[in-house]
N, C-alpha and C positions, 0 to 999 in steps of 0.2 A: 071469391076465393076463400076460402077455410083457411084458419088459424095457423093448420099444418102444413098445406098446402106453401105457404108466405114464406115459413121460418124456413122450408127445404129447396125453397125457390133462393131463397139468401143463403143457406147456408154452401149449395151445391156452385152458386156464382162465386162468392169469396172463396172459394178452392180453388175456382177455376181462375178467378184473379192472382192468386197469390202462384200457380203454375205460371199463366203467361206472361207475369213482372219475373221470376225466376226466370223461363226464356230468352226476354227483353234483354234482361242484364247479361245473363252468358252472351248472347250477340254482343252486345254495346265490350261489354268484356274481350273477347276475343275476335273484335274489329279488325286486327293488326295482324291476326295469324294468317301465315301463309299458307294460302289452300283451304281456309275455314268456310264454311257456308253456314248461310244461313235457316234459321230453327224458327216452324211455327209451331204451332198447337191447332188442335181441327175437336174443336166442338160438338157435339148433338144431346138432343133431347132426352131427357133421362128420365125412368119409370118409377116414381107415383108422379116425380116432375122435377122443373128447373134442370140442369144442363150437367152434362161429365162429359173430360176428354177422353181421346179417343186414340190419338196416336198423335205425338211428334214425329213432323218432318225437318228433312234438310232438303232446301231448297237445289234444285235442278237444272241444269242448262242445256238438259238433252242432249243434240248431236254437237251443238259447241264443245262438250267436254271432248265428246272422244273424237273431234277432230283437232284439239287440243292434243293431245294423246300422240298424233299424228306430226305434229308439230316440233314435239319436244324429240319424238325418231330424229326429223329432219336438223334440228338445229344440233343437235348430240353428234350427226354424227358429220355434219359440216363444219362444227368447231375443230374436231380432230382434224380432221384433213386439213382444215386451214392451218393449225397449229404445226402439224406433218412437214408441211410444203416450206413453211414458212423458216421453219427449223432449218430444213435441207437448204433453201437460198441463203437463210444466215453463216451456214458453215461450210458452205462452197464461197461465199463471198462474191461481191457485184467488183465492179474492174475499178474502184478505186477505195476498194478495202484491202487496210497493210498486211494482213495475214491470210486472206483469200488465195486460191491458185492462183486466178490469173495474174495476182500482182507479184504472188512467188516466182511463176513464169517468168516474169517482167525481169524480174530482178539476175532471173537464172539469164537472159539473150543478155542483159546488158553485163553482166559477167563474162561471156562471150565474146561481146564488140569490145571490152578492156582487154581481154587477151590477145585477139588480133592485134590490136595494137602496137603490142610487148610482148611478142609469143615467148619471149626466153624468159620475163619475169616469173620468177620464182611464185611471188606470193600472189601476181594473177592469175596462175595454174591453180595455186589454193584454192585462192577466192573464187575460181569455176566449181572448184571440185563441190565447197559446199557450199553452194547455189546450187548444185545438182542433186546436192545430199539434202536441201531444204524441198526439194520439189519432192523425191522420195519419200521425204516424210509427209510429207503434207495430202499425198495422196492415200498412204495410209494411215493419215490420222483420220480424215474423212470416210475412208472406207468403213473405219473401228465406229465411228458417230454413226456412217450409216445403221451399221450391225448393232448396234446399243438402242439404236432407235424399232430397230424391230424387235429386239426382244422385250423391250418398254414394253410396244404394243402387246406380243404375244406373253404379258405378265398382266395386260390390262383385260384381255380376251377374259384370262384364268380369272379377275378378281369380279368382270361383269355377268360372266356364267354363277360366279358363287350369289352375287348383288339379285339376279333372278330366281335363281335357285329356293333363297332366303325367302323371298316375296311372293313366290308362290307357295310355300309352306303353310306360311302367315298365313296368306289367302283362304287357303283350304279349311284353316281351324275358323275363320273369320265367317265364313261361308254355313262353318255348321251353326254356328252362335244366331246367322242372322238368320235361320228357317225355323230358329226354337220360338216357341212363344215367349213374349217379352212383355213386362208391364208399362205400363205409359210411364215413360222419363227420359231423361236427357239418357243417350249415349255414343259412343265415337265410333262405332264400326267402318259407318260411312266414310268419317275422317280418316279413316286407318286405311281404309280400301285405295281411296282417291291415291293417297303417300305412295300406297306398296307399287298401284297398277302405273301410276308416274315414275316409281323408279324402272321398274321394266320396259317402259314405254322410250325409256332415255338410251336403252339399251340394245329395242331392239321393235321393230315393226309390229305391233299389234290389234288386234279388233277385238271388243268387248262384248258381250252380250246380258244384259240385267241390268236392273238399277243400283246404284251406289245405296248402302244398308241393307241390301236382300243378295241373294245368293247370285256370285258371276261366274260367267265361264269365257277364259281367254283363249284365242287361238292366234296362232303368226296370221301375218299376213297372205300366206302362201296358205294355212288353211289346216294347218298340225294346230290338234287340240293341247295344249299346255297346262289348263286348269278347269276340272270337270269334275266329278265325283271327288277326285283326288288329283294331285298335283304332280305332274310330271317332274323330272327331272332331266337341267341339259346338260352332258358330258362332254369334258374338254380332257387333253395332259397338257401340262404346261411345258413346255421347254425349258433345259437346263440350261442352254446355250444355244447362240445364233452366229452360223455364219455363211458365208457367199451360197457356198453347196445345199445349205441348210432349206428346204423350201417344202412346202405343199404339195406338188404335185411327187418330188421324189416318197413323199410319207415320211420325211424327216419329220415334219409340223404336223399340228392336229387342227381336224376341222373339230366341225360342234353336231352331234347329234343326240336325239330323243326317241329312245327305247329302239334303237337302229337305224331312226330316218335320219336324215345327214340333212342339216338344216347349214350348213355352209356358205355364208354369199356365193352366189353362180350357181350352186346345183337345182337340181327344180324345185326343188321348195325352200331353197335359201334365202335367208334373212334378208330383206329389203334395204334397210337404211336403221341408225339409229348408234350408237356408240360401239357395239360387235361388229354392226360392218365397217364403220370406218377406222378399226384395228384391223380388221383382217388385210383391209385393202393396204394399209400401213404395211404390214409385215408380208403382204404377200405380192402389194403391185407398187405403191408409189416407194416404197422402200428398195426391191429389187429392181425397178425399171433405173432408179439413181444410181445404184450399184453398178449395171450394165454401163450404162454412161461413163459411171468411173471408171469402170475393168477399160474400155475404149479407149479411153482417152490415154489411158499409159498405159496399152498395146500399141496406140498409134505414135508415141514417145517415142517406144523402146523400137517401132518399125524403121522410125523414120533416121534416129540415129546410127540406128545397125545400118542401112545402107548407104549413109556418108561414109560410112567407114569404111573404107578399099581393104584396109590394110591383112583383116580376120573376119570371119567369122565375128558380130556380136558387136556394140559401141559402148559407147560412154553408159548406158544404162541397163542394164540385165534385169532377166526375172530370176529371182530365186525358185528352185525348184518348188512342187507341192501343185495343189488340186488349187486353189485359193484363188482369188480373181488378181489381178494384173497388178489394182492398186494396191492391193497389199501384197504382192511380193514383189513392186519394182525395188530397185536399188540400182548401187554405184557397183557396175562391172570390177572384179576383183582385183582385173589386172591393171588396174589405173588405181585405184587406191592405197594410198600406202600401210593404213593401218588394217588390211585386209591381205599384206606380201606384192602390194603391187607398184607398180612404178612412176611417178607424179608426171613424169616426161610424156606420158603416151595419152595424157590426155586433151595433147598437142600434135603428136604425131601419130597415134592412131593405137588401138588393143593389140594390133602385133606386131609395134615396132619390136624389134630388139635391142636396138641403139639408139639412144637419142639425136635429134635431128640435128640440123645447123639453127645456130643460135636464132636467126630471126626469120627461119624458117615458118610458112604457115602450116603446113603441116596436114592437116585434116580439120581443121580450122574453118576455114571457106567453104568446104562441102558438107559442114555441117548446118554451119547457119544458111547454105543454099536449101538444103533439107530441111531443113522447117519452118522455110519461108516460102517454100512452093506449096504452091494451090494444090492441092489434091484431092481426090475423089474420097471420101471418106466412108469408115463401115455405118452401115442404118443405127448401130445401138446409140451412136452419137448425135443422134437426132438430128444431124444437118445432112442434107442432099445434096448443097450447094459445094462444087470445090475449092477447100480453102487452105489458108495457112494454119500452122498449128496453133498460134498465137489467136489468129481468127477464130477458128473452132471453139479454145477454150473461151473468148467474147459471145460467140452464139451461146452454147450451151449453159452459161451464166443468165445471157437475157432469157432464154426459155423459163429457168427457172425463176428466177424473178417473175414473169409472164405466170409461170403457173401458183407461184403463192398469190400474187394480186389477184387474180380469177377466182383462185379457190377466198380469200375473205369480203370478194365482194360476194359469193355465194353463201357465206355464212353471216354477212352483215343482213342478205336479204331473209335469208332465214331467221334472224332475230326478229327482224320486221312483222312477218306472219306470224311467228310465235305471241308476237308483245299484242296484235290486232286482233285475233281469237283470244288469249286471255282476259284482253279488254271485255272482251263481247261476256265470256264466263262469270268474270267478277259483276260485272253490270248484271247478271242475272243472278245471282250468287250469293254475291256478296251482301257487308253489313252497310246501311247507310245509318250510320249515327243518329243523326239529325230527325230521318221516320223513326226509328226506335225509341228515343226519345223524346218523341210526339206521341207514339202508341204506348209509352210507359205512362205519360201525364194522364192516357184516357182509361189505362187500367185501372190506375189510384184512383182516381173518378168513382169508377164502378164496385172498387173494392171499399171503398167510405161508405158510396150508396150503399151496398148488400149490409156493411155494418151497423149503418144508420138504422135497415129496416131491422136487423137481429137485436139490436137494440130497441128501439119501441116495440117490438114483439116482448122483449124481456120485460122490459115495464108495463105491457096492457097485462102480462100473466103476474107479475107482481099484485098487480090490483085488482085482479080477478079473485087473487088469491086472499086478499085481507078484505072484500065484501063478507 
């Protein structure tokens, strides 16, 4: 081997050492980051000789990732719904929660059984009255939690359309960067891609197409291109307000579409899974199916007490007029109220006494708690089939929902599961192991002394070449 040959043979290795210890270390460096992968260097034979890189990669996990992708849909949008459901049984309350209906309920019948007792007491007409006026409110306080919970959602729709939006932008400009000719060295495109297509991915069902660092094209699931030449855009309006009326199908709400096609969970190319759909389904099914339930529940109140009562037309509880579901416009019938012109006496003897009764009169008393202590046939929205008391019904309708939060976080416990088992699988392919890095940093330095050892007695054989 020639003189020249040697010195170019050393000097092209100790570049190429002093690159792959620069590698080494940014891995060993950024070990810890999340979503990092990891970085080789790919060597070949270089002309007159000795070696040049060639291209930095980021290592790969092939269909792991973007079944990873897949994952992060699944658990995005099982969190929510769990979180949804979970919400709804905390604020309807289970039957030995102090502020729940049923134990308002509770409170409102045994206000009742003390009035019987003492129809002429004064202050246990009160105490019926508001027992009656807690139960009114408490159904539309619940109503109002429903409605703040869907327009959360439909506030979360607006901010995960902007969240995609954003990252297919990104993408686009990401996309032209990684088809340009690029010089051998570290850079983060890949990193940047991985970020942008995980945050979309959290939002909404997708399939990728390319390798991370070179150019991708995204499409739904359903098969609408989102990111291709140039990056689509998905259109939402957000809602000013939400309420019972307020829905989807009327065209009060907005679905989501892209340059016309209506990507909407449920229509045919509507969004599969991922944090859009489990808002939509919030504001559009587990939100309003709760709603119905409530609207039922005090219709069949305001049913069941209107026909205890002989006396008139109408009981102890009325709907306020308006469009509005049930629970939020029950109340206290005006003419038993007195801070409403009404009269405290009738709501012992009935809405159209005119005179009050005899003192220990029962009055309308008895046929009310017979009224909603009979079993009855109840409407579908209340989810029981069975006929029950009303006391009953509000018990079913509690355990369903308890029933339906537990189902829904075992479904998202199992979804953390799959998500945490594929990522395992990604980082193990991916990922930094320290401990190699730091075995293959000890063998660079190795080879980068060699290569200096040899540039060095090269430099001292032409030293003395030179003073012959």
């Amino acid at each position: 081997m020639s003189f020249t040959a040697t010195l170019t043979n050393a000097v092209s290795g100790l570049n190429a050492s002093t690159l792959r210890a620069e590698i080494l270390s940014y891995n060993i460096a950024n070990a810890e980051t999340p979503g990092y992968t990891r970085r080789s260097v790919t060597l070949e034979s270089a002309v007159p000789g000795g070696v040049r890189p060639t291209t930095i990669t980021a290592a790969n996990a092939g269909l792991s990732e973007y079944r990873l992708l897949d994952e992060f849909s699944r658990e995005g949008e099982a969190e929510l719904r769990s979180s949804a459901l979970n919400l709804i049984n905390d604020d309807f309350g289970q039957p030995g929660d102090a502020d729940g209906l049923y134990a308002v309920y509770g409170r409102f019948e045994q206000a009742l059984d003390d009035l019987r007792l003492t129809p002429e007491n004064a202050s246990a007409q009160l105490a019926l009255l508001q027992a009656a006026q807690d139960v009114a409110d408490t159904f539309a306080t619940l109503d109002q939690q429903a409605q703040d919970m869907r327009l959360a959602a439909d506030t979360a729709i607006d901010a995960g359309v902007n969240t995609v939006n954003n990252a297919l932008a990104e993408l686009e400009l990401l996309n032209a960067d990684a088809v340009r000719p690029r010089s051998v060295g570290l850079d983060t495109i890949s990193e940047r891609q991985r970020v942008l297509v995980a945050e979309i991915a959290e939002q909404l069902d997708i399939e990728v197409t390319g390798e991370y660092g070179e150019e991708l094209t995204i499409r739904t699931s359903g098969g609408l291109l989102l990111l291709g030449d140039e990056a689509k855009t998905l259109e939402f309006n957000r809602a000013g307000s939400v309420n019972y009326t307020t829905t989807l199908a009327s065209g009060a709400l907005s679905g989501i579409t892209v340059e016309g096609v209506d990507i909407t969970p449920g229509t045919v190319q509507g969004i599969g899974s991922g944090e859009l759909a489990a808002n939509f389904a919030i504001r559009d099914a587990l939100g309003t199916d709760y709603t119905d339930r409530l609207n039922a529940a005090a219709q069949e109140l305001v049913d069941r007490v209107e026909a205890a009562d002989t006396t008139a037309a109408g009981g102890l509880f009325a709907l306020e007029a308006g469009t509005g579901s049930a629970a939020q416009r029950i109340g206290i019938n005006a003419a038993i109220d007195p801070d409403q012109g009404g009269e405290l006496y009738r709501i012992r003897d009935g809405v159209g006494a005119t005179t009050e009764g005899p003192a220990a009169g029962d009055g309308v008393l008895g046929l009310l708690k017979t009224g909603l202590e009979e079993a009855r046939s109840l409407p579908a929205a209340t989810g029981s089939s069975s006929a029950l008391s009303y006391v009953d019904m509000l018990g079913a309708l509690s355990t369903q929902l308890g029933t339906n939060a537990v189902r829904a976080t075992g479904l998202y416990d199992a979804a953390i599961g799959a998500r945490r088992s594929v990522e395992e699988e990604v980082i193990r392919q991916t990922g930094v192991d320290t401990d190699r890095e730091l075995q293959d940093l000890l063998l660079v330095e190795q080879a980068f002394a060699a290569n200096a050892r040899v540039i060095q007695a090269a430099d001292e054989m032409l030293r003395q070449l030179l003073e012959i």
